[in-house]
Gaussian input, Z-matrix of N, CA and C with variables (Angstrom, degrees):
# hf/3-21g

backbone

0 1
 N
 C     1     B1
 C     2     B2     1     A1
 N     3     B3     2     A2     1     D1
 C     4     B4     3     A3     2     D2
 C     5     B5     4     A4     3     D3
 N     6     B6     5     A5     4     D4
 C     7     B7     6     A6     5     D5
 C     8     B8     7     A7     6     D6
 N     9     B9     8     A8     7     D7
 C    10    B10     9     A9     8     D8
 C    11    B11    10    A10     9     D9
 N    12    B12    11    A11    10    D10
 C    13    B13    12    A12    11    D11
 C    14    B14    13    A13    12    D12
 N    15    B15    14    A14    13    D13
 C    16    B16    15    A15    14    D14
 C    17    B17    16    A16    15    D15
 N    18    B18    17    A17    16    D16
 C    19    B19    18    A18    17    D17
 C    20    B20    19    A19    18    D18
 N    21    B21    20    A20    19    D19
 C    22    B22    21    A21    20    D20
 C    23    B23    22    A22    21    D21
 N    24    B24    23    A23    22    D22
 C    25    B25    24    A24    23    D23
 C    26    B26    25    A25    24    D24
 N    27    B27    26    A26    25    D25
 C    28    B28    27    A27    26    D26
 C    29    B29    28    A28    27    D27
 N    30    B30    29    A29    28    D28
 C    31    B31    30    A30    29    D29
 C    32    B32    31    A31    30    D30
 N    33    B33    32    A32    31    D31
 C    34    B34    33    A33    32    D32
 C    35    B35    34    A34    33    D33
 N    36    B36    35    A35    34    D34
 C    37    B37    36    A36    35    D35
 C    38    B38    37    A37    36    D36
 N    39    B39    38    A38    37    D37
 C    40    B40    39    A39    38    D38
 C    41    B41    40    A40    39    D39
 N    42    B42    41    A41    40    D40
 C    43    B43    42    A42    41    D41
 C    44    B44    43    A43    42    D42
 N    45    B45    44    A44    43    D43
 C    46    B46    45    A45    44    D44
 C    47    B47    46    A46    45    D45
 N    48    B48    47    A47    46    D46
 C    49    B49    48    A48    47    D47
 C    50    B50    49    A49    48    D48
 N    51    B51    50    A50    49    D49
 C    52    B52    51    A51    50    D50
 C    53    B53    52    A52    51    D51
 N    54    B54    53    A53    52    D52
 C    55    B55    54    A54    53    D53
 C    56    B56    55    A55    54    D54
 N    57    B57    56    A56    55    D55
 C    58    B58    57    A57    56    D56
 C    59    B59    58    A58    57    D57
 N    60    B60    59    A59    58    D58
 C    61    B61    60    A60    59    D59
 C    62    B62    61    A61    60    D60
 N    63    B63    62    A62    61    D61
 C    64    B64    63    A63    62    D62
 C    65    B65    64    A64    63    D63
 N    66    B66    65    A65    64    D64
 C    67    B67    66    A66    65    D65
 C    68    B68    67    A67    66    D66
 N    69    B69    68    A68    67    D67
 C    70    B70    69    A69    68    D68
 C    71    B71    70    A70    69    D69
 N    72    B72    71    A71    70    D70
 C    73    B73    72    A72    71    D71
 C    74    B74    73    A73    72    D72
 N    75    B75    74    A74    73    D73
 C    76    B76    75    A75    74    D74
 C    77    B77    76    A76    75    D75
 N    78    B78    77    A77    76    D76
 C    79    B79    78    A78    77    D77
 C    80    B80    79    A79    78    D78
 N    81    B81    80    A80    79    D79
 C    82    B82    81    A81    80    D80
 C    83    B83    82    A82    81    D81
 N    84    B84    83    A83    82    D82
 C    85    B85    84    A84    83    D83
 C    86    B86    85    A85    84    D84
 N    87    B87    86    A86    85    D85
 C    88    B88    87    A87    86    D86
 C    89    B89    88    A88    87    D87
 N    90    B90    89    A89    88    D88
 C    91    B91    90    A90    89    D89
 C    92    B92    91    A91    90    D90
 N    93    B93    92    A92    91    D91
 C    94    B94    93    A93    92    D92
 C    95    B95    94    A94    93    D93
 N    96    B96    95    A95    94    D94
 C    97    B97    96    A96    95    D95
 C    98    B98    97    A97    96    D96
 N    99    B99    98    A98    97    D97
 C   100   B100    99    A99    98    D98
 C   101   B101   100   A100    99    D99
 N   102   B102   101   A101   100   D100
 C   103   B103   102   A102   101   D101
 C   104   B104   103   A103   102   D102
 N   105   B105   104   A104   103   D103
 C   106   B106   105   A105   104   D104
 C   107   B107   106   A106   105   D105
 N   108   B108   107   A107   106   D106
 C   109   B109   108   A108   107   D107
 C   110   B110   109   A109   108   D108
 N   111   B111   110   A110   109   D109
 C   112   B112   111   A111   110   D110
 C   113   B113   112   A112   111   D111
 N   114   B114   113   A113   112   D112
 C   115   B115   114   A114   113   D113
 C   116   B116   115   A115   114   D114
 N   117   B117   116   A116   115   D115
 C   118   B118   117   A117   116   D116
 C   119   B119   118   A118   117   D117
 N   120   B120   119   A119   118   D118
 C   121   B121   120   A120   119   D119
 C   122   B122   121   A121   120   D120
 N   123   B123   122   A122   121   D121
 C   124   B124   123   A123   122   D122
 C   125   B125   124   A124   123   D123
 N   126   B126   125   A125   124   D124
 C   127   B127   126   A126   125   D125
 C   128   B128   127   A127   126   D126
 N   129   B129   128   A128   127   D127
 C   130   B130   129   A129   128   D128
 C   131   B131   130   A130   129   D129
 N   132   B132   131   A131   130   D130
 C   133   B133   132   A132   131   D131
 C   134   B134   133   A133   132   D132
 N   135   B135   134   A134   133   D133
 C   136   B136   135   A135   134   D134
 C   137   B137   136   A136   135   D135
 N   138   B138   137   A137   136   D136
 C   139   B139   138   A138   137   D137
 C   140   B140   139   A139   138   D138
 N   141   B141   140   A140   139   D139
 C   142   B142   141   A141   140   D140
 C   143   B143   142   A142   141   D141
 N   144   B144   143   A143   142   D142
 C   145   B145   144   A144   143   D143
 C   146   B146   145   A145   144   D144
 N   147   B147   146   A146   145   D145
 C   148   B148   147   A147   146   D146
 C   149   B149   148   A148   147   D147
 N   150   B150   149   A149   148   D148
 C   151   B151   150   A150   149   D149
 C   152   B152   151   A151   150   D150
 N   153   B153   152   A152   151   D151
 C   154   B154   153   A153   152   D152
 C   155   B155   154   A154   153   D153
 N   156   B156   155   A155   154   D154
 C   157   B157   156   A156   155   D155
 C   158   B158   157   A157   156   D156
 N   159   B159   158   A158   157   D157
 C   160   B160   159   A159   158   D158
 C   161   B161   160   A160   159   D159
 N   162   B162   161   A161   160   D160
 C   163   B163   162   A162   161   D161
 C   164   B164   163   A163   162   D162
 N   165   B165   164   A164   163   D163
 C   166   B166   165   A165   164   D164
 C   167   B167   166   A166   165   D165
 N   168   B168   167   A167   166   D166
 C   169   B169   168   A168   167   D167
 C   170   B170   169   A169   168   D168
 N   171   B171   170   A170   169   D169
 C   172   B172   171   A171   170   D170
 C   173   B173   172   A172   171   D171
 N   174   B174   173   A173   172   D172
 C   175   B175   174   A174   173   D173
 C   176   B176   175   A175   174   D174
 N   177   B177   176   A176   175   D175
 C   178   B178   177   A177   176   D176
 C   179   B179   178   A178   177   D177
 N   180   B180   179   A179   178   D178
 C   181   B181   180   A180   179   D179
 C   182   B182   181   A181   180   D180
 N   183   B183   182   A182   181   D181
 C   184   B184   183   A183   182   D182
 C   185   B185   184   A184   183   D183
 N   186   B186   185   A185   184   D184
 C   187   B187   186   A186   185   D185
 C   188   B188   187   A187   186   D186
 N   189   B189   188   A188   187   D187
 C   190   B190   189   A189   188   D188
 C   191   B191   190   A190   189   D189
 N   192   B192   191   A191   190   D190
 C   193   B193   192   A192   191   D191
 C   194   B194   193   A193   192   D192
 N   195   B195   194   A194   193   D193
 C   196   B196   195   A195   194   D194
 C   197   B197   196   A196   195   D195
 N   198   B198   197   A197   196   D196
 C   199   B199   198   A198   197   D197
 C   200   B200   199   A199   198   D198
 N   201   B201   200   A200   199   D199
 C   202   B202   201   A201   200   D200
 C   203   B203   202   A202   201   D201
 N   204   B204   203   A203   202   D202
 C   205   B205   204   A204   203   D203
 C   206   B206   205   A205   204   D204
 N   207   B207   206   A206   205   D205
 C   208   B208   207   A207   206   D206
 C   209   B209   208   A208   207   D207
 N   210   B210   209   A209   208   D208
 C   211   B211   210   A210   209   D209
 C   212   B212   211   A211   210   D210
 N   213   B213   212   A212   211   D211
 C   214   B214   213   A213   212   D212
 C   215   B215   214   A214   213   D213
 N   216   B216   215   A215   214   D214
 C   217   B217   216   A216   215   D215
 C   218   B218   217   A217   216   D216
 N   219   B219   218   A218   217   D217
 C   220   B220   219   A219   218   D218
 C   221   B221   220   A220   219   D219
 N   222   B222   221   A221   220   D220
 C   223   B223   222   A222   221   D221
 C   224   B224   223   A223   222   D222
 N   225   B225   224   A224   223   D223
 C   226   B226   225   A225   224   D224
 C   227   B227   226   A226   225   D225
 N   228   B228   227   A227   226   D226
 C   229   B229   228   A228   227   D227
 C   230   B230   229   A229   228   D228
 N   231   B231   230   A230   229   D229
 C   232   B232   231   A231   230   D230
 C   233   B233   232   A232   231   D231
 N   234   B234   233   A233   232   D232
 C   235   B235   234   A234   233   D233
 C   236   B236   235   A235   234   D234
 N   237   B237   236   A236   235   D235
 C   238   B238   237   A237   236   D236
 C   239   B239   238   A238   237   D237
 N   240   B240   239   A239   238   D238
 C   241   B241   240   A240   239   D239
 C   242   B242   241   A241   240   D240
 N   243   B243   242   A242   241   D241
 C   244   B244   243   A243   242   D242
 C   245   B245   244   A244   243   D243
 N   246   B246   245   A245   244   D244
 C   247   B247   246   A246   245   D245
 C   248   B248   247   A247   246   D246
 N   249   B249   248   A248   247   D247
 C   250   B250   249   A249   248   D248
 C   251   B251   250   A250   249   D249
 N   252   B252   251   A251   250   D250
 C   253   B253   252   A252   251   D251
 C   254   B254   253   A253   252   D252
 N   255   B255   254   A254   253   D253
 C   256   B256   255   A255   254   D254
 C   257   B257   256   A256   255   D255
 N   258   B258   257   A257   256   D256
 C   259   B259   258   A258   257   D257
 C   260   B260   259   A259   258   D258
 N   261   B261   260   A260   259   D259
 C   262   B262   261   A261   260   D260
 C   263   B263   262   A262   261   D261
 N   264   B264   263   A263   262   D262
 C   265   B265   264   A264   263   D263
 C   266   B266   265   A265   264   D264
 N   267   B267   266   A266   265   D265
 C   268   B268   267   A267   266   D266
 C   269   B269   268   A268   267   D267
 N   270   B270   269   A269   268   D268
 C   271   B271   270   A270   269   D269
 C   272   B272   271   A271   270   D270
 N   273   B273   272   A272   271   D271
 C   274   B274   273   A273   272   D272
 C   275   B275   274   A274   273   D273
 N   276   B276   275   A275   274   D274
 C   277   B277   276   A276   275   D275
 C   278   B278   277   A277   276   D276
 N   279   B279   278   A278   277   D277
 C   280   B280   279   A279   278   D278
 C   281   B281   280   A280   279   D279

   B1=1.4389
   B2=1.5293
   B3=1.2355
   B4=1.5240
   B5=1.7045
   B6=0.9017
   B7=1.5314
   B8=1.6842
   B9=1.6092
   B10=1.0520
   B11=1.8615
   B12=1.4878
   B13=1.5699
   B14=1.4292
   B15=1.0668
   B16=1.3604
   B17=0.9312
   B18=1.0217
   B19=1.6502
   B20=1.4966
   B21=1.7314
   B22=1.1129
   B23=1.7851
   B24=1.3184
   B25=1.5873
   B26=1.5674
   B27=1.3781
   B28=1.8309
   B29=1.3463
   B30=1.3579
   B31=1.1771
   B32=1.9366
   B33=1.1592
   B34=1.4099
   B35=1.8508
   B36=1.5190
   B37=1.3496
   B38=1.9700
   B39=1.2084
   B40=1.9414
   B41=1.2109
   B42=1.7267
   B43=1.3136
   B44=2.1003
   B45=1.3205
   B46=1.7449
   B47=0.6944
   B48=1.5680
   B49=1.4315
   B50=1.6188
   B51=1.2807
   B52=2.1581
   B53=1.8203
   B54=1.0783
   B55=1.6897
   B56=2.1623
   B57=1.5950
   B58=1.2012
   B59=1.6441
   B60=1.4477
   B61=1.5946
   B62=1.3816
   B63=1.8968
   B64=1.3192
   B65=1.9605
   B66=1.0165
   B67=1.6114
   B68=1.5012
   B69=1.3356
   B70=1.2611
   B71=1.8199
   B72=0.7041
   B73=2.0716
   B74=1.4739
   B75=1.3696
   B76=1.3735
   B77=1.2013
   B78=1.4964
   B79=1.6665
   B80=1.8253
   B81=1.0686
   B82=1.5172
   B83=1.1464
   B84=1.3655
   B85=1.4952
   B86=1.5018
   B87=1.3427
   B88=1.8590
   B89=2.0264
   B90=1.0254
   B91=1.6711
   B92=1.8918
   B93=1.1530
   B94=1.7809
   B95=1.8478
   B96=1.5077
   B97=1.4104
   B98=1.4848
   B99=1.4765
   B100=1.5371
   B101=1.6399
   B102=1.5943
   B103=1.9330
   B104=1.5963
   B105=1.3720
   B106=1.9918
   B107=1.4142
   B108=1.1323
   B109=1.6394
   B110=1.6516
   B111=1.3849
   B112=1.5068
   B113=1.8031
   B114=1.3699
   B115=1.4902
   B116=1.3878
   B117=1.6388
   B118=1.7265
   B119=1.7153
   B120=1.6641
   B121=1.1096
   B122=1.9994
   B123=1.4549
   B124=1.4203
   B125=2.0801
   B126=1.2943
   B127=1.1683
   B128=1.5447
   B129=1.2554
   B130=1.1652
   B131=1.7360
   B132=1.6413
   B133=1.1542
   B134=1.7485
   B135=1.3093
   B136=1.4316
   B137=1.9495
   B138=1.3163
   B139=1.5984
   B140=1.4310
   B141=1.1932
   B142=1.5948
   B143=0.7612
   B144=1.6819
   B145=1.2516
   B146=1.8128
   B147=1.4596
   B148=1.4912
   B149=1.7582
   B150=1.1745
   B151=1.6122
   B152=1.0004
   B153=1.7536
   B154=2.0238
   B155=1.6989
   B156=1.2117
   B157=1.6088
   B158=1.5460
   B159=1.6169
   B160=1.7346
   B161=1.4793
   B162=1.3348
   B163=1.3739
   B164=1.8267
   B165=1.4643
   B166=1.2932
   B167=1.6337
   B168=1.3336
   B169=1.7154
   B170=1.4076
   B171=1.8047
   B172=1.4065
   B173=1.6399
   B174=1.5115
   B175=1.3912
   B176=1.6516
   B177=1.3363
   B178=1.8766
   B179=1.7292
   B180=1.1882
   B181=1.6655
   B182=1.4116
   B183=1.4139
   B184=1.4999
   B185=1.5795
   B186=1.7283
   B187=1.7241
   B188=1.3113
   B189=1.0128
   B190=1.5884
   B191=1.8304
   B192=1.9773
   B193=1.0424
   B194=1.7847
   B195=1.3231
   B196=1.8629
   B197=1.4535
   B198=1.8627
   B199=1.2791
   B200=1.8838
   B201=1.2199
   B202=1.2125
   B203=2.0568
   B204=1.5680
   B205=1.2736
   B206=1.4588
   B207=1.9053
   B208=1.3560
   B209=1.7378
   B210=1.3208
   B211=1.7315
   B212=1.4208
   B213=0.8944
   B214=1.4143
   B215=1.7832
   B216=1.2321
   B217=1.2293
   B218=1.9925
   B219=1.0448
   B220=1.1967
   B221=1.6446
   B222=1.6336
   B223=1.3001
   B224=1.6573
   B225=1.2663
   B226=2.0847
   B227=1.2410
   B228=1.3975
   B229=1.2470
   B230=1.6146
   B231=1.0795
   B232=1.8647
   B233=1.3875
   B234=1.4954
   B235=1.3761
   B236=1.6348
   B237=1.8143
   B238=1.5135
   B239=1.8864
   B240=1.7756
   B241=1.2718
   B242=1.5401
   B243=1.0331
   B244=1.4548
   B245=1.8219
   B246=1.2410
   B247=1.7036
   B248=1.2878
   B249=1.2845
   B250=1.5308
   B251=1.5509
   B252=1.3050
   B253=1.4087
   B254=1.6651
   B255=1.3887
   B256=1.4654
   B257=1.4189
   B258=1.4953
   B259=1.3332
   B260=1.8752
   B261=1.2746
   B262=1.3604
   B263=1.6056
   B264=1.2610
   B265=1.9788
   B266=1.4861
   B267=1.8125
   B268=1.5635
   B269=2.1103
   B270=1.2439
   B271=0.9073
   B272=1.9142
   B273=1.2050
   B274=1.6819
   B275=1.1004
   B276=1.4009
   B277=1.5288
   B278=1.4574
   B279=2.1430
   B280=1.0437
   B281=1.6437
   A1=111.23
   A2=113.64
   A3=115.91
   A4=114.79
   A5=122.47
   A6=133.67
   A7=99.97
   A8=100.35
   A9=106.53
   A10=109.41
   A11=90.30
   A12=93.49
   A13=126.49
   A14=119.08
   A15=130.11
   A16=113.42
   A17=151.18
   A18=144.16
   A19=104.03
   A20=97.88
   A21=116.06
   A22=107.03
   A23=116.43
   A24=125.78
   A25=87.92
   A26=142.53
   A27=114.91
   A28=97.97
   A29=128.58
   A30=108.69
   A31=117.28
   A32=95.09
   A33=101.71
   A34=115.40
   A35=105.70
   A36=117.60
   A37=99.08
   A38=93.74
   A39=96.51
   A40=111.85
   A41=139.56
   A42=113.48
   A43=88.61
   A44=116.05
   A45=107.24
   A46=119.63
   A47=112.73
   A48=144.33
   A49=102.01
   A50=108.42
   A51=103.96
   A52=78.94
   A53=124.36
   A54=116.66
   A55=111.64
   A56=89.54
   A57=94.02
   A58=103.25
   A59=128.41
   A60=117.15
   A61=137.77
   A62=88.36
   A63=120.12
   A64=102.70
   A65=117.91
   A66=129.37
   A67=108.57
   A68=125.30
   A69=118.30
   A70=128.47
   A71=110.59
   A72=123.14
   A73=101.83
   A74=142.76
   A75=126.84
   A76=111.08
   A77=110.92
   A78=128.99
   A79=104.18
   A80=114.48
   A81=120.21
   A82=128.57
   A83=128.89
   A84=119.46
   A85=96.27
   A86=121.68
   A87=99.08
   A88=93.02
   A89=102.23
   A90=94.54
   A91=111.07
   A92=95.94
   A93=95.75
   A94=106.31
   A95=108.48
   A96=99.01
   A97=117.91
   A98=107.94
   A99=144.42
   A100=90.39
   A101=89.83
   A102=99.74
   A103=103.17
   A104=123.53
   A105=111.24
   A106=97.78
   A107=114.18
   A108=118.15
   A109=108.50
   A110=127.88
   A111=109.80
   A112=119.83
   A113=108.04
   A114=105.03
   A115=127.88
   A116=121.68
   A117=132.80
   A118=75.23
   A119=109.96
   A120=112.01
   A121=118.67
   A122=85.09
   A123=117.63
   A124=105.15
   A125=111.33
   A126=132.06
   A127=138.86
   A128=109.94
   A129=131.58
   A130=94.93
   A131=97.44
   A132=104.56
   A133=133.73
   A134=110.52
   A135=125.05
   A136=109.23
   A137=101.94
   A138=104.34
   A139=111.26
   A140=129.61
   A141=138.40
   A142=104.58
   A143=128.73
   A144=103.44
   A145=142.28
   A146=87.50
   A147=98.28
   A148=102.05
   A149=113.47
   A150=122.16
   A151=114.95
   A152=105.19
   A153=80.64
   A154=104.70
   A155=115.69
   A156=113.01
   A157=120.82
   A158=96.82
   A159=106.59
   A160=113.11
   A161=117.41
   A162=108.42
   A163=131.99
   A164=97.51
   A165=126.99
   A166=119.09
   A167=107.58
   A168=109.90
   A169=91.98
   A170=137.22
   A171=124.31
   A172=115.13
   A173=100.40
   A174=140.21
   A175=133.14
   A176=92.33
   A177=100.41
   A178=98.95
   A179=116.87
   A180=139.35
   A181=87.90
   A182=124.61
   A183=130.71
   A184=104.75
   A185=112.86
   A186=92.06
   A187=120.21
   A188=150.26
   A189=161.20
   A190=107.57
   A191=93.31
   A192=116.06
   A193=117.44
   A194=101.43
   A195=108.41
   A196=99.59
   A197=133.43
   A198=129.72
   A199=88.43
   A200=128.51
   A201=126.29
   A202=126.37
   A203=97.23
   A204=99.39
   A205=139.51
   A206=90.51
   A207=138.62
   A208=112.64
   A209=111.13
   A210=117.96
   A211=106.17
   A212=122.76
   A213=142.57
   A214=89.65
   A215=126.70
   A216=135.25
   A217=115.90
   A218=117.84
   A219=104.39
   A220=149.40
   A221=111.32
   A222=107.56
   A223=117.90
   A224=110.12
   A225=110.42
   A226=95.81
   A227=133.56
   A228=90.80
   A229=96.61
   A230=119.26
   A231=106.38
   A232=91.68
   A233=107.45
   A234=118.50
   A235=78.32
   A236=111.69
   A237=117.38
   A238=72.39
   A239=101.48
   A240=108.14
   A241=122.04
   A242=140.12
   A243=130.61
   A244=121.71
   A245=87.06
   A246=77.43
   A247=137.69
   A248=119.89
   A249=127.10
   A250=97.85
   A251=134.34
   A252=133.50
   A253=122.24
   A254=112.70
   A255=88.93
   A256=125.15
   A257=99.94
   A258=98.72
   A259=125.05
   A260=103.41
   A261=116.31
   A262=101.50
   A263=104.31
   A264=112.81
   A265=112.98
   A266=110.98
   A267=86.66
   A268=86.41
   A269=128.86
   A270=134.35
   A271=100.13
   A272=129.19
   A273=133.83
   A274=113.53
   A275=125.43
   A276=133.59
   A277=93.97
   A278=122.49
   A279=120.25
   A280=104.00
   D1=-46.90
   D2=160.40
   D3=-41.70
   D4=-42.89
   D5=-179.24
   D6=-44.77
   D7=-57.60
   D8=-151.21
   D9=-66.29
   D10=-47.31
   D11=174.96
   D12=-68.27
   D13=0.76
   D14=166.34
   D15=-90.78
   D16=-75.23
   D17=116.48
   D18=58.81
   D19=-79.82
   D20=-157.50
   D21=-88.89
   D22=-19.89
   D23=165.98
   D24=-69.09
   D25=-42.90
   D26=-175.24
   D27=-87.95
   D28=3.94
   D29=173.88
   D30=-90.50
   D31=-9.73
   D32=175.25
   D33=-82.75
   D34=-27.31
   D35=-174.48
   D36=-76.82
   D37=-51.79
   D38=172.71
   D39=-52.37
   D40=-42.81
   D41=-149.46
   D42=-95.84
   D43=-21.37
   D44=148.49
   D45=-17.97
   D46=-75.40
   D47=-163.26
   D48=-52.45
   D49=-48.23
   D50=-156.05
   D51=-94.76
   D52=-42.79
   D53=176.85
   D54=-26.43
   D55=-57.00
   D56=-159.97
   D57=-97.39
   D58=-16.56
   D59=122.41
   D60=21.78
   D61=-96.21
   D62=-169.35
   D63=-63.83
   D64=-42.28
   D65=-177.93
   D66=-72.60
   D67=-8.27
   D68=161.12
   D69=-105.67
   D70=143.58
   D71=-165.30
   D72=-74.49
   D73=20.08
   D74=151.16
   D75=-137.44
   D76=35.25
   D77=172.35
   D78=-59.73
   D79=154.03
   D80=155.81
   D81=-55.71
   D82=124.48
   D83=-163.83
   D84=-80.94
   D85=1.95
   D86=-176.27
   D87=-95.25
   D88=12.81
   D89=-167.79
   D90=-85.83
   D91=-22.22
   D92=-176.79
   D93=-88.18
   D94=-20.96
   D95=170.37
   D96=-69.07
   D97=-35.15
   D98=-150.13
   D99=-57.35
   D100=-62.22
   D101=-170.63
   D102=-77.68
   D103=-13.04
   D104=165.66
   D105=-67.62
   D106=-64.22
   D107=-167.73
   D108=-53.69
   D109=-35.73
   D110=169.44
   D111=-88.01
   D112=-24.84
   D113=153.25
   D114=-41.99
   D115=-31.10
   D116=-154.14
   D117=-93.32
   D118=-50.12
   D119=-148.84
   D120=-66.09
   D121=-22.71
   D122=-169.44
   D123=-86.61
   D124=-17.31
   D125=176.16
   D126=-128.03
   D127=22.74
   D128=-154.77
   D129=-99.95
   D130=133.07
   D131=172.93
   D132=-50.87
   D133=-17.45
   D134=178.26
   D135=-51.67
   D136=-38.63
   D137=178.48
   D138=-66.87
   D139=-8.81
   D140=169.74
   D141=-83.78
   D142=-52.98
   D143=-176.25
   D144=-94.24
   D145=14.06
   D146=177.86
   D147=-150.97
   D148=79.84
   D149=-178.00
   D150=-33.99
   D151=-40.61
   D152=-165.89
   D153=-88.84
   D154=-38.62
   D155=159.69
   D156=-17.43
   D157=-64.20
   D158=-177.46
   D159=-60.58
   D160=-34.01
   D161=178.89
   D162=-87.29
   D163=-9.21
   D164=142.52
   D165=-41.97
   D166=-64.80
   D167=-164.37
   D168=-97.02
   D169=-5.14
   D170=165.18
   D171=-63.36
   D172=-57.80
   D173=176.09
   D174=-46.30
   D175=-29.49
   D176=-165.19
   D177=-145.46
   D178=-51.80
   D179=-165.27
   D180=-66.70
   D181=-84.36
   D182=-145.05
   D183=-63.51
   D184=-60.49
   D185=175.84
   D186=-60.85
   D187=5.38
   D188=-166.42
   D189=-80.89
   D190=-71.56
   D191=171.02
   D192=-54.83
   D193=-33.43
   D194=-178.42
   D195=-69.05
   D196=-52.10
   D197=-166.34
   D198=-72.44
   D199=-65.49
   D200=176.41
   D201=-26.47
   D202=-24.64
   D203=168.12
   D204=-77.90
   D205=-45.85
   D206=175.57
   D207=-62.52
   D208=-30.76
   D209=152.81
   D210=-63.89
   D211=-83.14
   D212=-151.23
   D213=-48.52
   D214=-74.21
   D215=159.87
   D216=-18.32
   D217=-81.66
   D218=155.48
   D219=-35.40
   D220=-52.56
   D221=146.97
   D222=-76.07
   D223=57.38
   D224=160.92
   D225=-106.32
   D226=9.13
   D227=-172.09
   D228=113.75
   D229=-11.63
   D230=-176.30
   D231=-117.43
   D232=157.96
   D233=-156.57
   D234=-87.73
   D235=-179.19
   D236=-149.22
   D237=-103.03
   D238=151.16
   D239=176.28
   D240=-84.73
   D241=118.64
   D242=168.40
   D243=-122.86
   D244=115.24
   D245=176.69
   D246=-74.58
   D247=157.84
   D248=-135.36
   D249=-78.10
   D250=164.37
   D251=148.86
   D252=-67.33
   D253=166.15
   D254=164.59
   D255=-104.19
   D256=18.46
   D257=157.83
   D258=-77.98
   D259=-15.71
   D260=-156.99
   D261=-103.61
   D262=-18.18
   D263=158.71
   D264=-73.32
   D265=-11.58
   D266=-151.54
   D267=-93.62
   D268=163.76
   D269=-151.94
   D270=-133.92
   D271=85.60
   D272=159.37
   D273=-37.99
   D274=111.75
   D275=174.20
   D276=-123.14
   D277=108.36
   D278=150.49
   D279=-129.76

């Protein structure tokens, strides 16, 4: 169960990650289809109609596929993302 929520704590740091991606101009062009197709995939009527299925691919499938993107995305070619400190926002004016 620990697995799982961890999982899902890097899954919150990845979809950051492809968020702020997509908003930059030497992103991968397969990356804006990438996140429609797991949005449909992530919302798709199929989890209605078979609960325990849907909570399967909510649960285990979808953050999998999000860290699985968030690699792939990083090695294109874009340097690895890390966010800044707040020391490194703060700006010396003498």
């Amino acid at each position: 169960m620990r697995r799982l929520f961890r999982l899902w704590r890097f899954a919150g740091s990845d979809i950051k990650f492809l968020f702020s991606m997509v908003r930059r101009p030497d992103r991968p062009r397969w990356l804006i289809p990438a996140l429609v197709a797991l949005a449909v995939f992530g919302l798709e009527p199929f989890n209605f109609a078979i609960p325990v299925i849907g909570a399967v691919d909510d649960f285990l499938i979808l953050p999998l596929l999000i860290r699985a993107l968030a690699v792939m995305a990083s090695r294109g070619g874009v340097e690895q993302f890390t966010p800044r400190t707040r020391d490194e926002r703060v700006v010396s004016v003498q």
